[in-house]
N, C-alpha and C positions, 0 to 999 in steps of 0.2 A: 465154377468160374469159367465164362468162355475165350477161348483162345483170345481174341480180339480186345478185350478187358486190360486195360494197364493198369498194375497192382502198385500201387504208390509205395516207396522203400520205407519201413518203420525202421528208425536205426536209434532203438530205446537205451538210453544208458543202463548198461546193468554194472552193478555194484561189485567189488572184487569178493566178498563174500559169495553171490552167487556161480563169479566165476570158480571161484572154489571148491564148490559142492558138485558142480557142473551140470546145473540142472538149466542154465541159459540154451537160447538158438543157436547152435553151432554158425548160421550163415549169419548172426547179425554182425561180428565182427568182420567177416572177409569184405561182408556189402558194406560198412560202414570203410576199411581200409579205399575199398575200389570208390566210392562216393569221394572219399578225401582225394584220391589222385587227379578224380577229373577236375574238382573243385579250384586244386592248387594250383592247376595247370590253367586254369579258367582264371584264377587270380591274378596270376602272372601274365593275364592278357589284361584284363579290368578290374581290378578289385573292386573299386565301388561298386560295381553293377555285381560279377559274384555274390558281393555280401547283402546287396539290397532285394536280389533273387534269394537266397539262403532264408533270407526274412520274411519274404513274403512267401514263400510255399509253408516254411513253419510256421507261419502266424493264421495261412489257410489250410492246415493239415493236409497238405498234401505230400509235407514231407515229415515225419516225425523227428525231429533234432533230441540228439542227447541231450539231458540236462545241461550239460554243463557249456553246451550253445543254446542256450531257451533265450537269451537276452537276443541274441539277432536276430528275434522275432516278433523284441518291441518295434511300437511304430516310431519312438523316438530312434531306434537305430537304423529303421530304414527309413527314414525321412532326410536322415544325417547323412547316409551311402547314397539317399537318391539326390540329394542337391549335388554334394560329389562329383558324383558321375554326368550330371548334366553339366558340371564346370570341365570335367576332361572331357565328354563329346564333343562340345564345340573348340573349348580349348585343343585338344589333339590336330584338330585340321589346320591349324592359322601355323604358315612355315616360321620355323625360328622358336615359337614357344613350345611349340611340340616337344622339338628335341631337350629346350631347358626343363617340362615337363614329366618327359619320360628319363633323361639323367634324375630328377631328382625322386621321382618313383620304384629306381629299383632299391631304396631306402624304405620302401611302404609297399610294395607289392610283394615282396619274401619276407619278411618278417611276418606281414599281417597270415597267408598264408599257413606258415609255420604256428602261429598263436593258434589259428584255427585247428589245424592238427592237433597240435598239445591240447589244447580244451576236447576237442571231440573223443581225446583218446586217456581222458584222465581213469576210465576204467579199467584200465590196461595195466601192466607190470610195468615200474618207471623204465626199466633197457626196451621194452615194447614203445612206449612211450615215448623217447627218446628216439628212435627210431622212427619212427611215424612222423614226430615234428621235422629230422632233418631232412625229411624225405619230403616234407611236404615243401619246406624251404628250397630244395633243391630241384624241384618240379618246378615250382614259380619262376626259379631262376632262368632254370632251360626255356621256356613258355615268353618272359622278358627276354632273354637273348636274340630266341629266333624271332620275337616281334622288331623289335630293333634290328636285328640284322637286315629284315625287309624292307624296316623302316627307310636304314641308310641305304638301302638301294636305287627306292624311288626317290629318295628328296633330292638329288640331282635334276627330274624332271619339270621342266620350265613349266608344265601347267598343272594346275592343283587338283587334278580330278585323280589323276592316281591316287594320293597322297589320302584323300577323301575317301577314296572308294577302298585302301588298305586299313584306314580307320575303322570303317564300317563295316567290313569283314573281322577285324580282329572283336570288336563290339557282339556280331551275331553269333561268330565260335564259342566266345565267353557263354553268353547267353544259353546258347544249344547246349552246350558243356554242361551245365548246373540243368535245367529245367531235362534234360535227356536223367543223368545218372539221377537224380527224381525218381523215373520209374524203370529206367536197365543203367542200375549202376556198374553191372562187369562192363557192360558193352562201352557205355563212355568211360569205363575205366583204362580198356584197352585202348581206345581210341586216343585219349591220352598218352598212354604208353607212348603208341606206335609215332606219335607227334614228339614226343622227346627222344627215341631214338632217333630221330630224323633231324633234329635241332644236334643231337650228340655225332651222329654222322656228319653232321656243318662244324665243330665247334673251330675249326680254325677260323672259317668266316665271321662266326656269331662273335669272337674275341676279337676280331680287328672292327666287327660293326661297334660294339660296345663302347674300344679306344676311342673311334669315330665321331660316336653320339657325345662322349664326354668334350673331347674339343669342340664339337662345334656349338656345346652348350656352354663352353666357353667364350668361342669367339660371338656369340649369341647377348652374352652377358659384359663384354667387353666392348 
């Protein structure tokens, strides 16, 4: 294989029986853990788009999904994440529904997240298991906090190309996130990382941005 060749990640479900005998790839778990980091942190930016990339690299092998994520690889499920995600693209940019938007998404971008963990990780010992899920929930959360914390930075700005142009970076990271840990899932895994301690070195701001988005999807709605 030559250097320049990007080796697409198989992340094959294997059975707890095989982990048993231990005759599995010792890296398919660590690459499948590091795939899940970048993913959930990518959720916590877009879920639609995550799930509807997730889908179309497993539907073009380019990404081998565990069993027990083969469904995000029907066309019915990214068909359903890509109208979605067309409704928050444009949606995201219009001030006012953004923020009723994104208040009512950190209801659906850590959980879904989290489900995705738990499914990817049903191979696993349920305390492994278990682990993996909170981690992914908590990843999405950091990823949603510091999006919103930026969010409420720029929405003060009287003209909408900020506001546009932090949309559409949160949009491409997502993207890069999933289609990168594809083919180097440590590297987008760290990358991730290094993005949630950076979100965890903010969290005082990210908890008053969070208060923030909640009123003003308040006074939004009132």
């Amino acid at each position: 294989m030559g250097r320049g060749h990007e080796r697409p990640v198989h992340l094959k479900h294997v059975s707890p029986d095989t982990l048993e005998r231990g005759n599995c790839n010792a890296s398919a778990p660590s690459e499948l853990i590091a795939l899940l980091v970048a993913t959930s942190f990518a959720a916590g930016l877009n879920v639609y788009l995550t799930v509807a990339v997730l889908g179309l690299l497993g539907h073009t092998s380019a990404l081998t999904l565990p069993a027990s994520l083969q469904p995000l690889a029907s066309w019915y499920v990214i068909a359903a994440a890509g109208v979605l995600f067309a409704v928050e693209f444009f949606g995201d940019k219009i001030p006012a529904f953004d923020l009723i938007w994104n208040a009512l998404h950190t209801f659906v971008r850590v959980p879904v997240a989290a489900f995705i963990a738990y499914r990817a990780t049903a191979a696993l010992s349920p305390g492994e298991q278990l682990a993996a899920t909170l981690a992914g929930g908590l990843i999405a959360l950091a990823a949603h906090g510091g999006k919103t914390a930026a969010r409420v930075f720029v929405t003060p700005s009287p003209e909408p190309l900020s506001n546009i142009s932090l949309s559409l970076g949160e949009d491409a990271l997502a993207l890069f996130l999933v289609w990168f840990a594809a083919h180097h899932p440590y590297a987008a895994g760290t990358i991730a990382l290094v993005l949630v301690l950076i979100v965890i070195i903010a969290v005082r701001w990210v908890v008053r941005a969070l208060r923030a988005l909640f009123r003003g999807a308040e006074r939004a709605v009132g």
